[in-house]
ROVEXMI-565184 format. One line per 4 residues: their letters; for each residue x, y, z of C-alpha. Coordinates in steps of 0.05 Angstrom, whole numbers, m for minus. Layout:
a = X/Y/Z ~ ... .
***
This chain:
xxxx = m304/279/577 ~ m267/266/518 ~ m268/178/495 ~ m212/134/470 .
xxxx = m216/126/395 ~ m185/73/362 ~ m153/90/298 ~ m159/38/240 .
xxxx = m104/m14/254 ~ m88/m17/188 ~ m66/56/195 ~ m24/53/256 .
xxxx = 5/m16/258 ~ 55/8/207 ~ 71/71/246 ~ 76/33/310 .
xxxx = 131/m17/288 ~ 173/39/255 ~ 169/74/321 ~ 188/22/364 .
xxxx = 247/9/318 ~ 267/85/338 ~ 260/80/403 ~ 192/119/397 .
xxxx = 130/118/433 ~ 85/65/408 ~ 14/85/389 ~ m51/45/386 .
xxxx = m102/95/410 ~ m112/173/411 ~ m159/211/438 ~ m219/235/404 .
xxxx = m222/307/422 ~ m279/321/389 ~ m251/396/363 ~ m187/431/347 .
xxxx = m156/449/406 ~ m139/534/408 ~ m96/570/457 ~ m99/550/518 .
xxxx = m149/487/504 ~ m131/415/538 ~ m156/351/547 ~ m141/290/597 .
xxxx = m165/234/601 ~ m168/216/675 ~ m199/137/664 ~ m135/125/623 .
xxxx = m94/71/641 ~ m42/84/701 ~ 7/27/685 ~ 80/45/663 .
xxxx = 113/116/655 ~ 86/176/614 ~ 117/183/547 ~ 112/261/527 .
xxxx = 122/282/456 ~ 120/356/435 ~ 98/381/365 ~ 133/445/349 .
xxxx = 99/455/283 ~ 25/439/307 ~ 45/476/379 ~ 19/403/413 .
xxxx = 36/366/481 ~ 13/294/474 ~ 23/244/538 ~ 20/172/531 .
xxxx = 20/115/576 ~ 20/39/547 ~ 8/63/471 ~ m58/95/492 .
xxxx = m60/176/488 ~ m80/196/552 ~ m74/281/547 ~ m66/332/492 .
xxxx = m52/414/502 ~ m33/477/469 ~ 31/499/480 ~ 74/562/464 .
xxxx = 140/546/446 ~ 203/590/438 ~ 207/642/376 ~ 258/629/307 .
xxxx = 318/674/348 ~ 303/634/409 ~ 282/562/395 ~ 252/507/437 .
xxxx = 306/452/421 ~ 284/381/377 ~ 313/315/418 ~ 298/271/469 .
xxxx = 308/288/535 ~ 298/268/605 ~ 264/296/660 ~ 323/322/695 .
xxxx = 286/365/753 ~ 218/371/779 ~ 198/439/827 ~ 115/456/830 .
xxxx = 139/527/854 ~ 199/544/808 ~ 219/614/794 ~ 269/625/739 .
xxxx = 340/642/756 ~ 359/681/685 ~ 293/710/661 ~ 277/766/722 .
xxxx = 255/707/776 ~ 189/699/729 ~ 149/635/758 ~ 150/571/728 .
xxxx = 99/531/756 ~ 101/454/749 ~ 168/459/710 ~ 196/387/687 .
xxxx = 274/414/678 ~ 300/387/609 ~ 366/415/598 ~ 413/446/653 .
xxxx = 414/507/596 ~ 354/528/624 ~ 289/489/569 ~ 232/460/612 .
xxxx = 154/448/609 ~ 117/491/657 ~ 60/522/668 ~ 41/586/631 .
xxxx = m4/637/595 ~ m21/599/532 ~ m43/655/484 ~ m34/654/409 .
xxxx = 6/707/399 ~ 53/681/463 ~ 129/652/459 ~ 176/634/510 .
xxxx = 249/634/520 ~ 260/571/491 ~ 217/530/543 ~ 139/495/528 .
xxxx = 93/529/561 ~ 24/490/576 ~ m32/515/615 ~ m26/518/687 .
xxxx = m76/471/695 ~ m51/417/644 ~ 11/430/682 ~ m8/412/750 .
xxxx = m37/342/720 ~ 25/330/681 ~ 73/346/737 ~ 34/295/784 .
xxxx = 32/237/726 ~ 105/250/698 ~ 170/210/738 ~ 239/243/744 .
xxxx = 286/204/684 ~ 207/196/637 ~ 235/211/574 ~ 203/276/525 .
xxxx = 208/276/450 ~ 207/347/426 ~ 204/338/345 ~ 167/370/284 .
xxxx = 105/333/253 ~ 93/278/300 ~ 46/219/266 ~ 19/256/214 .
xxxx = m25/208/193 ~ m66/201/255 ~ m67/284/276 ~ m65/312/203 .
***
């Protein structure tokens, strides 16, 4: 069972205030994984704290899912994300949608367990095969497994940051 590390203060506090000038999570405490995590690798943290809603944030460029709740990192995963012609999109977005037995309507009813809608164009977290050599159709794909624990701890309106590089100092 992966523990709670606290990262030098010194190293975060910085990063924290800048954040929560942008409207970003704030972050005291990630997890200590102990490894890299590979395709189809996650972690969670189930002794985390339950207060207050999930903030997600996607890494595109390190192919990462991280989940907060109250500044502390409660769950990492590998994730396959869509190809250069077919991009997962960079923003914030809500959780629009949530269906545990979703089957897509545009890509030959292929199933989309756990999906957490994002945009009404069709981009959504769900679970999938996580392979390295994978891509989707624009949407994050997580493990079917991660996905089932992130559908049950993430609300309808929880807000996802999909970006590029997120805290490089404390994941680099």
């Amino acid at each position: 069972m992966p523990r709670l590390a606290l990262l030098l203060l010194a190293l975060l506090a910085p990063l924290d205030a800048a954040a929560q000038a942008r409207g970003l999570p704030a972050v005291h405490t990630i997890l200590d994984v102990g490894r890299p995590l590979g395709p189809g690798d996650y972690v969670w943290e189930e002794e985390a704290p339950g207060a207050g809603p999930a903030r997600i944030v996607v890494d595109l460029a390190k192919r990462r899912l991280y989940v907060y709740r109250a500044g502390v990192e409660i769950a990492r995963s590998y994730i396959v994300i869509g190809p250069p012609e077919q991009p997962t999109p960079t923003g914030r977005f809500p959780i629009l949608q949530k269906d545990a037995d979703h089957y897509s309507s545009t890509y030959d009813n292929a199933p989309m367990p756990y999906m957490l809608r994002l945009t009404w164009g069709g981009v959504a977290i769900h679970g999938s095969p996580v392979e390295e050599d994978w891509v989707t159709h624009g949407c994050i794909g997580v493990p079917t497994a991660f996905a089932r624990i992130l559908f049950r701890n993430a609300r309808r309106g929880d807000e996802v940051i999909v970006t590029r590089h997120w805290l490089p100092a404390a994941y680099d």
